[in-house]
N, C-alpha and C positions, 0 to 999 in steps of 0.2 A: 198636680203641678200648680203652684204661684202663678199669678200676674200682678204685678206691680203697676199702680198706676201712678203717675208721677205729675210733676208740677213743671207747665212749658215753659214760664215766666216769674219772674217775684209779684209777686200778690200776697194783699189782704186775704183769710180768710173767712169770709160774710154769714155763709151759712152752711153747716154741717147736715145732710139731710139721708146720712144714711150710720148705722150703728155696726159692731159688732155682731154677727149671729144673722145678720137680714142678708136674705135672698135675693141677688140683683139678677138683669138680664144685662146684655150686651149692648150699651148705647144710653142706658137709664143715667141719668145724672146723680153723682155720690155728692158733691161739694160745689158752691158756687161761690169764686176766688171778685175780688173787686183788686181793678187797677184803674187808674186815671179816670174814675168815675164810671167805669166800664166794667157789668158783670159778667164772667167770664165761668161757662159751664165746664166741671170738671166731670168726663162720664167715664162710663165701666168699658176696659178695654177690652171685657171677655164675661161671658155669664156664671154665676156661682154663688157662695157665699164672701160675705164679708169679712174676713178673721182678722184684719189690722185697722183702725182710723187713726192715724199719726198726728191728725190737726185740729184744731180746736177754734170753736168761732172767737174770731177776735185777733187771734195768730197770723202768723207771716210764714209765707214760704218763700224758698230758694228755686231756681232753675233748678232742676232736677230733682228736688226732695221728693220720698215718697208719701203719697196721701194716703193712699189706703193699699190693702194687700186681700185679691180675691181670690181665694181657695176653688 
């Protein structure tokens, strides 16, 4: 089973800190999004692997886009 972890807010994305293929835990931070000079941790909503990263440092996301998808 998927978990989808998604974006609360439109933001910048700052820094990409996790890949394809990497083994997260539950709570580990994947992405850390910048809004109004405010860094904003994006973490694993479940533990597993990483099989999607949709965002790319430098990128913008939307309320609701997905960032990553963890297997």
């Amino acid at each position: 089973m998927s978990e989808e972890v998604v974006a609360e807010m439109v933001a910048n994305v700052w820094k990409v800190l996790v890949s394809k293929g990497d083994d997260v835990a539950e709570g580990d931070t994947l992405v850390i999004l910048e809004s109004m000079k405010m860094e904003i941790p994006v973490e694993a909503t479940a533990s597993g692997t990483v099989s999607e990263v949709n965002v790319s440092e430098g990128g913008v996301v939307q309320e609701g886009d997905v960032i990553a998808v963890i297997e």
